[in-house]
C-alpha positions in Angstrom: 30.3 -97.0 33.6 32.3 -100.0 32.2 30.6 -102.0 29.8 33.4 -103.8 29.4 37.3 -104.4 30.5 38.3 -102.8 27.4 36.8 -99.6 28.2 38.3 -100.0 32.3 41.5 -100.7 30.6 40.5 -97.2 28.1 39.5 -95.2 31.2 42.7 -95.9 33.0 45.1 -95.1 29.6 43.5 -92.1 29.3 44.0 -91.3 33.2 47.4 -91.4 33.2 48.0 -87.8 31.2 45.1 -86.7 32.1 44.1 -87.0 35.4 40.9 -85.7 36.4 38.2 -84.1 35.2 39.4 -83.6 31.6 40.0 -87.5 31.7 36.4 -87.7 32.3 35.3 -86.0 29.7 37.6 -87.4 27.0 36.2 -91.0 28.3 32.4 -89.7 28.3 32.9 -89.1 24.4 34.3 -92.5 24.3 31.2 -94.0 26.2 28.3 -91.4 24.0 30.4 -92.6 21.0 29.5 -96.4 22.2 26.0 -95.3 22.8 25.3 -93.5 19.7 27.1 -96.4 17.3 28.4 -99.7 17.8 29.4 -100.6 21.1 31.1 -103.7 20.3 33.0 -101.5 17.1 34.2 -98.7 19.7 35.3 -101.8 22.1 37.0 -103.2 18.7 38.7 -99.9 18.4 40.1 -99.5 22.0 41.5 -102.9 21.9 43.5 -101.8 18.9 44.4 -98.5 20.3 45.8 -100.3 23.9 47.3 -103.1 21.7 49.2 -100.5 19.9 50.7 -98.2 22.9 48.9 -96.1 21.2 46.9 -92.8 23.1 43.6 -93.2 23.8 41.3 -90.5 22.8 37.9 -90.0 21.9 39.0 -88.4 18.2 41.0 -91.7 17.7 38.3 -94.3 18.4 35.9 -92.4 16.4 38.6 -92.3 13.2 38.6 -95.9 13.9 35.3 -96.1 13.9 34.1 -94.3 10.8 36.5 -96.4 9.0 35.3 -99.9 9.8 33.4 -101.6 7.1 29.8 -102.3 7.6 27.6 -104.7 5.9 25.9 -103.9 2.9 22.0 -104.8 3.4 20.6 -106.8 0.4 17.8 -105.8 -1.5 14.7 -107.8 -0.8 11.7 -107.9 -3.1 8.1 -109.0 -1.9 6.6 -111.5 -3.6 3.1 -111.6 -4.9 1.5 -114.9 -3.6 -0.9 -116.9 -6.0 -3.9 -117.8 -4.1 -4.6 -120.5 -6.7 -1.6 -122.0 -6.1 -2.4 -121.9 -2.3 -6.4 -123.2 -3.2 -4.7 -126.0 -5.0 -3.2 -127.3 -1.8 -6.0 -127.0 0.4 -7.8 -128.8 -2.3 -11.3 -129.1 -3.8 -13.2 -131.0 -0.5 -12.0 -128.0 1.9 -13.1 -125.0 -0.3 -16.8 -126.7 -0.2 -17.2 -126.7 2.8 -16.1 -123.6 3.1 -18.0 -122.4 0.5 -21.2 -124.1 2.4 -20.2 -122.9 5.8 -19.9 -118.9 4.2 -23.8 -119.8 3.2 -25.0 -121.2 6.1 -23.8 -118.1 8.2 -25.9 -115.5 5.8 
């Protein structure tokens, strides 16, 4: 129910005003929020929040949260592998005999 002291220290902020089951539900949000995202950005944001005095609320974490900056992800290309250059390493003993075994076994 905690998955951290952040979110205890969330669950009893939002408590306070509203005690109960409409506590509950605002700190559910909070918690699907975590699930469905970045735990360790909603965490992030309720530290903020708590830092501030500010009032804890499932619309606030998630403004904070669709703010944050994520990473961009490079572009990666595949390369296309040389298999001379690879036959030239192995050199020209070890493709005979492979060559000889591939004969052997037809």
């Amino acid at each position: 129910m905690f998955p951290s002291l952040v979110f205890r220290r969330a669950y009893d902020a939002i408590q306070t005003p509203h005690h109960g089951t409409k506590g509950d539900l605002e700190y559910l949000r909070i918690l699907h929020l975590a699930a469905s995202t970045v735990e360790a950005d909603v965490a992030a944001a309720l530290e903020l929040l708590l830092a501030e005095s500010a009032a804890v609320s499932s619309d606030a974490v998630r403004a904070i949260v669709s703010t944050a900056r994520r990473p961009e992800i490079p572009a990666l290309s595949r390369p296309d592998p040389d298999v001379d250059e690879y036959d030239s390493l192995l050199g020209d003993g070890v493709l005979e005999e492979t060559h000889q075994l591939r004969e052997v076994g037809t």
